[in-house]
matplotlib code that plots the C-alpha trace (Angstrom):
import matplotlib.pyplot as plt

x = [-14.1, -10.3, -9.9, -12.6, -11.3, -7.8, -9.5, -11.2, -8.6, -6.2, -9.0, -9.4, -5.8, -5.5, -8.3, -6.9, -3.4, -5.0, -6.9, -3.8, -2.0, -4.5, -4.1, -0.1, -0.4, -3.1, -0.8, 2.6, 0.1, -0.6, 2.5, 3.9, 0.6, 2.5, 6.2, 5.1, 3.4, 6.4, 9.1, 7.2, 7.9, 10.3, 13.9, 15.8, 13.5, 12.8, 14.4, 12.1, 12.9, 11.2, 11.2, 12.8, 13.9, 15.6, 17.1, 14.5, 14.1, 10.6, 9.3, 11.2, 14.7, 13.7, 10.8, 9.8, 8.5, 7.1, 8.4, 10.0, 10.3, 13.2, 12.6, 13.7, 10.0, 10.4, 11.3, 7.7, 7.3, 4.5, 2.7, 0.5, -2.7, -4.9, -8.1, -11.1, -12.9, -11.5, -9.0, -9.5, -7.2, -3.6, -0.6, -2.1, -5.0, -5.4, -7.7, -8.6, -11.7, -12.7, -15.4, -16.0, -18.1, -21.3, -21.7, -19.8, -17.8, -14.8, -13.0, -8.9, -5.9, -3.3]
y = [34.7, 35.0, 31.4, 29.6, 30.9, 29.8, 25.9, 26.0, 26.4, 24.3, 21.8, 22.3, 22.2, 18.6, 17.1, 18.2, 17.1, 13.1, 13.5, 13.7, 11.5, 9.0, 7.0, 6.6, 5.7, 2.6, 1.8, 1.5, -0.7, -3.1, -3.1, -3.9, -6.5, -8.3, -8.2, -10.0, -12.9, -12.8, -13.2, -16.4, -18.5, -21.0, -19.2, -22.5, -22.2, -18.1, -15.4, -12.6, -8.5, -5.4, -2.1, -2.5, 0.3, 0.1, 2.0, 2.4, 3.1, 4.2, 7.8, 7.9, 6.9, 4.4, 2.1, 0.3, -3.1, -3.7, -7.0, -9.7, -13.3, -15.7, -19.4, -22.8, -22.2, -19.2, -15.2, -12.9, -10.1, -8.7, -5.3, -4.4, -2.8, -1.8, -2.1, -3.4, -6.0, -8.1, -6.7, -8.2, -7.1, -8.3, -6.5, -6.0, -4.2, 0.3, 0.1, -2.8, -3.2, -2.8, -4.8, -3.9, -6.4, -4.4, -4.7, -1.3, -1.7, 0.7, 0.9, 2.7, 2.9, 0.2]
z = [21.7, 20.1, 22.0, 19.9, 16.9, 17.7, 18.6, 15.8, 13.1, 15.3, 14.8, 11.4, 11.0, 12.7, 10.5, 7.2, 8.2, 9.4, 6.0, 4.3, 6.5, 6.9, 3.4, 4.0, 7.5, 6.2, 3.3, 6.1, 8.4, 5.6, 4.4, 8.2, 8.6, 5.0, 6.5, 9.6, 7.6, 5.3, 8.0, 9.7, 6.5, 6.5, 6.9, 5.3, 2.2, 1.4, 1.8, 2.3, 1.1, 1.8, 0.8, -2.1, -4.4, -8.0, -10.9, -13.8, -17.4, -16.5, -16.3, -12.7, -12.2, -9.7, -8.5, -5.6, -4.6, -1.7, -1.0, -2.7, -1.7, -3.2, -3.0, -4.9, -6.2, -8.0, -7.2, -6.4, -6.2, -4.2, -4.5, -1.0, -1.3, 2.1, 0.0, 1.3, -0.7, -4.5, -6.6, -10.1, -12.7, -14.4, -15.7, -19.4, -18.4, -17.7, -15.0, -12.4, -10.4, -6.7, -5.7, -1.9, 0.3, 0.0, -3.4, -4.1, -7.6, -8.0, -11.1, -10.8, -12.6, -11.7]

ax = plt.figure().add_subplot(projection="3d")
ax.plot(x, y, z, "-o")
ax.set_aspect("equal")
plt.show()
């Protein structure tokens, strides 16, 4: 009997730890899944940075991007998501909007 109870919070243990796990592991996968694309552009004509992390003014001392990409067309900075679904928002806006493929609309703070 003392060896169910023992599997059972070791169990209970090992899905609350992947539950909290679970949305930073899906954020480094898309991150990694946006670093590969990066890194097959054109090596004479980007240069490509990940990872980045920067003094701020901000509430923290620092932030970080995700990636930036320097080019004769401009500097960009992209921020990754692992959301299913349309993101539709822009910088001047509180909250942006999910809409997932079934129809579901989310609405988050940027």
């Amino acid at each position: 009997m003392n060896y169910f109870i023992i599997i059972f919070i070791i169990v209970v243990a090992a899905a609350l730890f992947v539950k909290w796990k679970l949305p930073y592991w899906i954020g480094r996968g898309g991150e990694k899944f946006v670093t590969k694309k990066l890194l097959q552009l054109d090596v004479a004509h980007y240069k490509v940075l990940n990872d980045l992390l920067l003094p701020s003014n901000g509430r923290l001392n620092t932030t970080q991007i995700d990636h930036v990409v320097i080019s004769n067309y401009g500097i960009f900075c992209i921020e990754t998501k692992a959301y299913q679904g349309w993101i539709f928002g822009n910088a001047d806006q509180e909250y942006w909007t999910q809409v997932i493929y079934s129809g579901i609309i989310l609405i988050f703070p940027k």
